[in-house]
C-alpha positions, 0 to 999 in steps of 0.5 A, spaced: 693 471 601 695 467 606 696 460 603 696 454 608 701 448 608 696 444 605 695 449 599 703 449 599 704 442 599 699 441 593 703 446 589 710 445 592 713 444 585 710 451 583 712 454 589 719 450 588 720 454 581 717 461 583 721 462 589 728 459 585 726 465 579 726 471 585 733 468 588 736 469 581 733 475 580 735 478 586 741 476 585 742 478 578 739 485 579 744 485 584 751 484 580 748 486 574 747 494 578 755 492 580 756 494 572 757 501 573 761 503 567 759 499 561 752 496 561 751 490 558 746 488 553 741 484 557 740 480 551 747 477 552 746 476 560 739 472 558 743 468 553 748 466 559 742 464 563 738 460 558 744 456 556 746 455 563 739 453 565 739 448 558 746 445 560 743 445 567 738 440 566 743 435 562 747 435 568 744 427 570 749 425 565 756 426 567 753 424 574 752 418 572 757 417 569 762 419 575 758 414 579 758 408 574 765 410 576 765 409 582 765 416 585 760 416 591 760 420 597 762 415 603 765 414 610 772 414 608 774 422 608 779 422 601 774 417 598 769 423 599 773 428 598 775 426 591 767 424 590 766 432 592 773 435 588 770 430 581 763 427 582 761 435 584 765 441 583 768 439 576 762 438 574 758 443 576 764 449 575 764 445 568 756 446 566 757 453 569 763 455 564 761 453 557 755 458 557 761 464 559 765 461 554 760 461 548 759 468 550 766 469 549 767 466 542 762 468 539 760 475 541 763 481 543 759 483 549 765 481 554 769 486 553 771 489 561 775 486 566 768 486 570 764 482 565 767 476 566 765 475 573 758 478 571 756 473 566 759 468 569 755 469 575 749 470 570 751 462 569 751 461 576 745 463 577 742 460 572 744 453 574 742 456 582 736 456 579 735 449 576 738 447 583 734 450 587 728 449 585 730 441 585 732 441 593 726 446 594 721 441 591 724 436 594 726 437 601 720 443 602 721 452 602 723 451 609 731 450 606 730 457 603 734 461 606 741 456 605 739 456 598 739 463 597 744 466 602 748 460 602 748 455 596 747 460 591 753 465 593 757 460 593 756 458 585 756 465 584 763 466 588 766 459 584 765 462 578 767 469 579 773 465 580 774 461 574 772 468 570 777 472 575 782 467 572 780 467 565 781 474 565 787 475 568 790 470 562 787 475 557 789 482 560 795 480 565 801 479 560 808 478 564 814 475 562 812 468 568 
């Protein structure tokens, strides 16, 4: 059916959610058929994503935090790229590794060189969820295609980097 805009504005919140859960979905199907060797549970994969969209939603906190602290966006460039570095990229990339984290302590589901970057893409993508269904539902659907082809390949790219490294501190073994 076709919806009008004033059918799209009365439910924006629902359609904000919706449209969230198929740019993750996508995006999982995707890495998750990237896993070409040893298939992973899905019951692991959904606890990745569960606990990061949980974390997700306590992420106000720590934000008010580094505001009560002074770190905001402003006009001057190193006061804003520290407020980027620490008000945002710490934060986030945090939330994003604990899920990766717990997974690694408590299970034994990360067990090749390509789990690290699939579960923590998972984490990712569960945080782009919650992400996206906020801007969605604040600035409209007309951002969707900076939300699913930028912003959340962008979370994804970050963490498969910190799982990158983390499985390089545990396979890689040299002398330096």
């Amino acid at each position: 059916n076709h919806l009008s805009s004033e059918d799209i504005d009365q439910n924006n919140a629902f359609y904000a959610l919706l449209v969230s859960l198929l740019i993750s979905g996508v995006w999982l199907v995707y890495v998750v058929r990237l896993d070409i060797f040893d298939k992973e549970k899905k019951r692991h994969i959904a606890l990745v994503l569960i606990l990061s969209i949980i974390l997700t939603s306590f992420a106000s906190y720590p934000y008010q935090i580094i505001h009560y602290l002074g770190f905001t966006d402003s006009l001057n460039p190193f006061k804003s790229f520290l407020y980027c570095v620490f008000g945002i990229g710490l934060i986030e990339e945090t939330i994003k590794l604990i899920p990766l984290l717990i997974v690694l302590k408590f299970t034994n589901a990360i067990d090749e060189p390509y789990d690290y970057i699939l579960y923590a893409s998972a984490s990712a993508l569960g945080f782009a969820f919650v992400e996206n269904a906020m801007y969605l539902d604040s600035y409209g659907l007309e951002i969707i295609n900076a939300r699913a082809l930028y912003a959340t390949v962008a979370h994804m790219t970050f963490s498969s980097m910190i799982g990158y490294g983390l499985f390089l501190g545990k396979f890689k073994h040299t002398k330096f």
